[in-house]
N, C-alpha and C positions, 0 to 999 in steps of 0.2 A: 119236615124232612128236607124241603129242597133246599131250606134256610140255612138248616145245618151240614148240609150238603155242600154248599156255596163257601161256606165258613171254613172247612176242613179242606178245600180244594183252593182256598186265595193264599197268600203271601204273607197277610196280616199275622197270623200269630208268630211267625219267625220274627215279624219286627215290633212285637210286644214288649219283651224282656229286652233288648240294646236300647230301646226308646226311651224305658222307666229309668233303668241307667241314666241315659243322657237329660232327661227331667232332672233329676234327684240333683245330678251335677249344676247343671245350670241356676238350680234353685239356692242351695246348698251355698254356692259362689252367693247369690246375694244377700245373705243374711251377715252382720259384722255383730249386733247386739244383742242383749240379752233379751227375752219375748217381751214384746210389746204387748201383748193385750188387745191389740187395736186393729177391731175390724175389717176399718180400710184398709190395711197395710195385708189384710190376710188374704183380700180379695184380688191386689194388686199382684202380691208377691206370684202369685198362678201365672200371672204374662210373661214370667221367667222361661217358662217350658215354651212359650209358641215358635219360638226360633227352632224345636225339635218337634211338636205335634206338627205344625201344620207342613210343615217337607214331608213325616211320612205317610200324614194321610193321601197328601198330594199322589205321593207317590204309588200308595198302596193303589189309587182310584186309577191310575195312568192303567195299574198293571192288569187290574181287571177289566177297564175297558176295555185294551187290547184281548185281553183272555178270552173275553166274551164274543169281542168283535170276530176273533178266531173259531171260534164254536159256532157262532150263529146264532145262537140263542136268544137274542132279542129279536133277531125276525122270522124263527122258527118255531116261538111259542108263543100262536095265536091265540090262544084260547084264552091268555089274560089279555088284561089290561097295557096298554105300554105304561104306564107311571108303575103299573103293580111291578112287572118288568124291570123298571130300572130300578125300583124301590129292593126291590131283592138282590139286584146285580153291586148294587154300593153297597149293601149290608155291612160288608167285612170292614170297608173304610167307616164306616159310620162305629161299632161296634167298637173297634179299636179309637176310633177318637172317644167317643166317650169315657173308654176304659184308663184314658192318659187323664182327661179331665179328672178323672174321681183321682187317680194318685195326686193328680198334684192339689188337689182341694187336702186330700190327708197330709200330703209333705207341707202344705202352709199351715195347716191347723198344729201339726208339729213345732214346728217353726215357728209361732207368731203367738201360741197359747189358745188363741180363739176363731172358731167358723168366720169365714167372711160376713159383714153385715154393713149398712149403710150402703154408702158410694162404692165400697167394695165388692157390689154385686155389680159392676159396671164390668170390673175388672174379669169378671168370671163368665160375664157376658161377652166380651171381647172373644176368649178363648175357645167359644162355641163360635163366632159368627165370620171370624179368620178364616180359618181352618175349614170350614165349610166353601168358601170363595172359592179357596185352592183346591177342596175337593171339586169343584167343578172342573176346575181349570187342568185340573190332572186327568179328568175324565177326559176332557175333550182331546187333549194331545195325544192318550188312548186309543182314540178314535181314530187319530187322522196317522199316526204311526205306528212301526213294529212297540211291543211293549217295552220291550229291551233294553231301546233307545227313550219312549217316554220316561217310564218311570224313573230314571237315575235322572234323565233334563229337568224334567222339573221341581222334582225334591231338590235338588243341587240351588237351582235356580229361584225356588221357594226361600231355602236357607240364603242366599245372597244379599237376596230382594232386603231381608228384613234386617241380616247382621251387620254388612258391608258399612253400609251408608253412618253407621255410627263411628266409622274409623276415616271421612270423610270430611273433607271441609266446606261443602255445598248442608248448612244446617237444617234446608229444608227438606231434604231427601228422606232423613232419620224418620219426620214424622208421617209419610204416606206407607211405609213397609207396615204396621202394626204395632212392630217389636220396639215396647216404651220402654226404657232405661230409667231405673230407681222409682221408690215408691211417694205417696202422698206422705207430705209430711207431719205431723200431729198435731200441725195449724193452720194449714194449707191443705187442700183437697184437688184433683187435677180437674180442670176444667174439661165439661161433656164432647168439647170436640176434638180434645182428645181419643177418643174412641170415634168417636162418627166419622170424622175426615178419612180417618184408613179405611173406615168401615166402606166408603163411599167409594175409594180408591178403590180397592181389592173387588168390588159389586161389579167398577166398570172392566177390570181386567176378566171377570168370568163372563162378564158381558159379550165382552172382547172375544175370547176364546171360543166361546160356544158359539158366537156367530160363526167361525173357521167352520165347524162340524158339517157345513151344509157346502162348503165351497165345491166339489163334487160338481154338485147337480145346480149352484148357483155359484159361478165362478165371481160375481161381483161382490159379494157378501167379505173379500179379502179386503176390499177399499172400508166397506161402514165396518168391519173390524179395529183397522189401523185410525180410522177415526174417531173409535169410543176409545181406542187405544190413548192414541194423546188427549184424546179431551179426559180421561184420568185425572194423567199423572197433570195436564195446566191446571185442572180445576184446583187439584189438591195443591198445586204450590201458592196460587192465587190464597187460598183459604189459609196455609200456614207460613206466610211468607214474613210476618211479622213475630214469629214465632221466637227465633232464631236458634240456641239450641236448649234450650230448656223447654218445659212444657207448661202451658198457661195454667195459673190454679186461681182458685177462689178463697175466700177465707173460710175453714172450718163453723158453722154456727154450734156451737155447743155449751154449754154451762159449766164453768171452772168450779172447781171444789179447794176452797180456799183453807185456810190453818192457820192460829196462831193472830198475833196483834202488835203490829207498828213493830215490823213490818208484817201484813201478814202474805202469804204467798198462795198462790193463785194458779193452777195448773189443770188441765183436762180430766176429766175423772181417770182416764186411765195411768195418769203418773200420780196416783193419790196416796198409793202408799210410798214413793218416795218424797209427799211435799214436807212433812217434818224433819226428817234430815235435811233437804234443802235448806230452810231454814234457819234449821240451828249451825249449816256450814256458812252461812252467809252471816249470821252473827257479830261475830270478830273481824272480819274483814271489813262489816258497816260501820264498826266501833270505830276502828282504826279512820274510817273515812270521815265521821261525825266530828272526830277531833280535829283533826285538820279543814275544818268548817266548810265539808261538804255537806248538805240539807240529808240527812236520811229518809227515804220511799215508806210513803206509809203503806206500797202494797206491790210485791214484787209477782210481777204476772207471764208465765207462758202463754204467750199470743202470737198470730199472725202479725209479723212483719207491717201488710198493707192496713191494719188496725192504727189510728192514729195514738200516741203515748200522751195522756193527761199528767198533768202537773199531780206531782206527790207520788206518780208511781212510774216503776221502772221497769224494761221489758229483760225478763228473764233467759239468759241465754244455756239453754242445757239440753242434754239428748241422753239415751240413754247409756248405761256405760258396754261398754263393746264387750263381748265371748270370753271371757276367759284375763280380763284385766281389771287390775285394782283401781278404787277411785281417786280420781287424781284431784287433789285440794289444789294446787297450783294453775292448776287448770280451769278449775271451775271461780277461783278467786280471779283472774287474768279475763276471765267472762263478764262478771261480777262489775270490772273496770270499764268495759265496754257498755254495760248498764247503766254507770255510771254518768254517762257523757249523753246517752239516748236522755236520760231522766233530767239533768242539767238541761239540756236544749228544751226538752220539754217543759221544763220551768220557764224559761226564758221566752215559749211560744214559738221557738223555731221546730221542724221537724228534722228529726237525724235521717243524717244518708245510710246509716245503717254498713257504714267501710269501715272495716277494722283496720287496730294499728295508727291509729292519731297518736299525737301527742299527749293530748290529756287525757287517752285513756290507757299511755304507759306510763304517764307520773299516777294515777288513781292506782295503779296495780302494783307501782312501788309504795304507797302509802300502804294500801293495805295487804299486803306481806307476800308479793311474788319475789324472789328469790333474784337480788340483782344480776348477778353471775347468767343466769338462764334467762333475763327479759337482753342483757346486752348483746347477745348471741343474735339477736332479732332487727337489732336497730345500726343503723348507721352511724360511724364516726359522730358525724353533725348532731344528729339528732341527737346522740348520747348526751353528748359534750351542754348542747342548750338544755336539756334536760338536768343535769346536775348543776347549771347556772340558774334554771327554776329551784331548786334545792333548796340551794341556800339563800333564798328571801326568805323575809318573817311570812309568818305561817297563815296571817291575812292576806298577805299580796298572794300567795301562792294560790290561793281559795281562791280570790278574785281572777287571777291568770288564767284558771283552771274554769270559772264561767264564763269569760269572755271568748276561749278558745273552744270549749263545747256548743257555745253559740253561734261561733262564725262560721265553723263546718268547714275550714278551709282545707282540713284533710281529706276534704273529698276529692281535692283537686291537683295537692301540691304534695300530701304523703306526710310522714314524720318530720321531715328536714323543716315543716314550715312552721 
C-alpha cells in the first residue's frame, strides 16, 4: 500500500505518456531501411531513447526528493530501514524507467524485425546503467533544493550533457555524455568502451553529486566533489581522446552464408535472402568487366573493411535498401566498380585505402554500364577529359592502366584529377 501510495502521489505517471511520445520520435528518426534482422542493430537502436529516458528519470527523482525532503518522511519513518526507505521513495523514478526501457525494446523489435541478441545486449544495458547515474544525481540536487528548481535543472541539463556535444566541434565531448549516434554495422561491432567510458563518466558525476548531499553538516565535501567532478570528465577525455568522432569498433566474427560459383557471393546470414539477387545483379556488370580484361572475383564477400581482401576476391559494397525506395542498379553497379579497384590492389598485394571516387573506379563503372551523363555530374573537368583519353586506347592498354592505377592508390592522396 505505501508502494502504491508513493506511486499515485509522484509526478511519474504524468510523464509517462509525453516520454513514449518522445521515444517513439527519437527512435523512429533512426531507422532509414527496411529490417535488418540483426540483433545488434536491435539492441543498439534502444540508446535512441536515452537522450529522453534518462532527463525524465533524472527528473522525476529531483522531484521526489524534494517531495520527500518536504514531508519528512525519510527521517520520520524509523521503524524501517534507511535503504528500505529510500528504496520506496525512488520507486516512482525506477518504475517509470523501466517502463520506457520495455517500449523502446518493443519500438526496436518493431523496427529491426528481431529481439536484441549478441553485442546488442550491451546496448540495452547502457540504457539501464545511464539513467540510473542521473537517477542519482537528480536525487541529490532534490535534496539540496526547492523541487521546483531541481527537477526542470536537471532534466534540462541531463538532455544537454548528452545532445549538445554532438552539434560540437571538440569530438571528444560526444563520447563521455552516453548518447551514441548510429548503430554497429553488419561487419563492424562498436568497441566495449564504447559503453564503459560514459559508464565511468556519468559513476563519477553521481559520485560527484551525492558527495554535495552531505555539505550541510560537512562543508568540505564541496572541494572532493569538484574534484571527482574533473577527474571525470579528464579521465574520460584521456580514454577517448584518440577516438575523434566516430566510434571504435571491432570486426564482426561470424560465418557468411555464401551462394552460387565464380563468382560466388558471400554475406552475413542475415542478408542471406538478398545473396542471390545480389549475384545475379552483379552478373552483367562482371561480364562487361571480364571483357575489357579485368580478372573476375572468384568470390564477392560482405566483410569488415579492417579484414584484409585476398587475391580472387572482392569486398562487396551494399546496405540495405532504405523505407520505401526502389532498388537502384546504378548504384549498386558504381559499387561494384569500387570493388573493382579493392580486388585489383588485392591482386597486386597492395591494400586498398578503401576512398571512393578514383579514377579507375570511374572508368570500371563506365565499363560496366553506369550511365555516363550521371557518373559526369560527379567528376571534374580534368578528370573527365583524362578519362575519355583512357577511352580511347586499345582495350589492353586500358586493362593494364587500370592495374597499374588500382595499385598505386594515388587517389588516396590526389582525388580523381590524378
Amino acid at each position: 500500500m505505501i508502494t502504491w501510495g508513493n506511486l499515485r502521489a509522484s509526478a511519474a505517471p504524468w510523464l509517462l505518456l509525453p516520454a513514449l511520445l518522445f521515444v517513439y520520435l527519437y527512435m523512429d528518426d533512426a531507422i532509414y531501411t527496411v529490417p535488418s534482422h540483426y540483433g545488434v542493430e536491435a539492441g543498439e537502436l534502444t540508446d535512441y531513447g536515452l537522450p529522453v529516458i534518462a532527463p525524465v528519470v533524472a527528473g522525476v527523482a529531483a522531484w521526489e526528493a524534494g517531495r520527500h525532503r518536504f514531508l519528512g518522511a525519510l527521517r520520520n519513518t524509523s521503524a524501517r530501514a534507511r535503504i528500505s526507505q529510500l528504496i520506496r521513495a525512488i520507486t516512482p523514478a525506477l518504475v517509470l524507467h523501466i517502463l520506457l526501457i520495455a517500449a523502446a525494446l518493443v519500438l526496436a523489435r518493431q523496427a529491426v524485425g528481431v529481439w536484441p541478441g549478441d553485442a546488442g545486449w550491451f546496448g540495452v544495458l547502457h540504457l539501464f546503467v545511464i539513467p540510473l547515474g542521473w537517477l542519482v544525481i537528480g536525487w541529490s540536487l532534490g535534496i539540496l533544493m526547492p523541487k521546483s528548481l531541481a527537477a526542470p535543472l536537471v532534466g534540462i541539463s541531463c538532455w544537454a550533457w548528452m545532445a549538445m556535444p554532438h552539434a560540437m566541434t571538440n569530438s571528444w565531448v560526444r563520447h563521455l555524455g552516453g548518447f551514441i549516434d548510429g548503430t554497429s554495422t553488419i561487419t563492424d561491432v562498436r568497441a566495449a568502451p564504447v559503453y564503459t567510458v560514459p559508464w565511468l563518466v556519468t559513476a563519477g558525476f553521481a559520485l560527484a553529486f551525492g558527495c554535495l548531499t552531505g555539505i550541510r553538516r560537512r562543508p568540505w565535501t564541496a572541494v572532493l566533489s569538484l574534484i571527482v567532478l574533473i577527474a571525470s570528465i579528464t579521465g574520460g577525455r584521456a580514454l577517448v581522446s584518440e577516438w575523434g568522432y566516430q566510434n571504435p569498433t571491432d570486426p564482426r566474427v561470424v560465418a557468411l552464408v555464401c551462394t552460387g560459383e565464380a563468382p560466388a557471393v558471400c554475406v552475413p546470414p542475415e542478408y542471406e535472402p538478398y545473396a542471390e539477387q545480389l549475384r545475379h545483379d552483379a552478373l552483367i556488370p562482371l561480364n562487361r568487366l571480364s571483357a575489357a580484361g579485368i580478372p573476375v572475383p572468384q568470390v564477392l564477400r560482405v566483410a569488415s573493411p579492417k579484414e584484409p581482401t585476398k587475391p580472387g576476391t572482392w569486398p562487396l559494397y551494399w546496405s540495405l535498401p532504405l523505407k520505401g525506395a526502389d532498388h537502384d542498379q546504378e548504384k549498386f553497379v558504381a559499387n561494384l566498380a569500387e570493388s573493382a579497384v579493392a580486388g585489383e590492389a588485392a591482386r597486386a598485394g597492395v591494400t586498398d585505402c578503401g576512398q571512393p571516387g578514383s579514377a579507375a573506379a570511374a572508368w570500371a563503372a563506365l565499363v560496366a554500364g553506369v550511365d555516363e551523363q550521371r557518373l559526369r555530374t560527379s567528376i571534374p573537368a580534368p578528370g573527365w577529359a583524362e578519362l575519355q583519353r583512357i577511352r580511347r586506347l586499345p582495350v589492353k592498354k586500358q586493362a593494364d592502366w587500370f592495374a597499374n592505377t588500382a595499385a598505386e592508390q594515388k587517389h588516396c592522396r590526389q582525388g580523381i584529377v590524378s
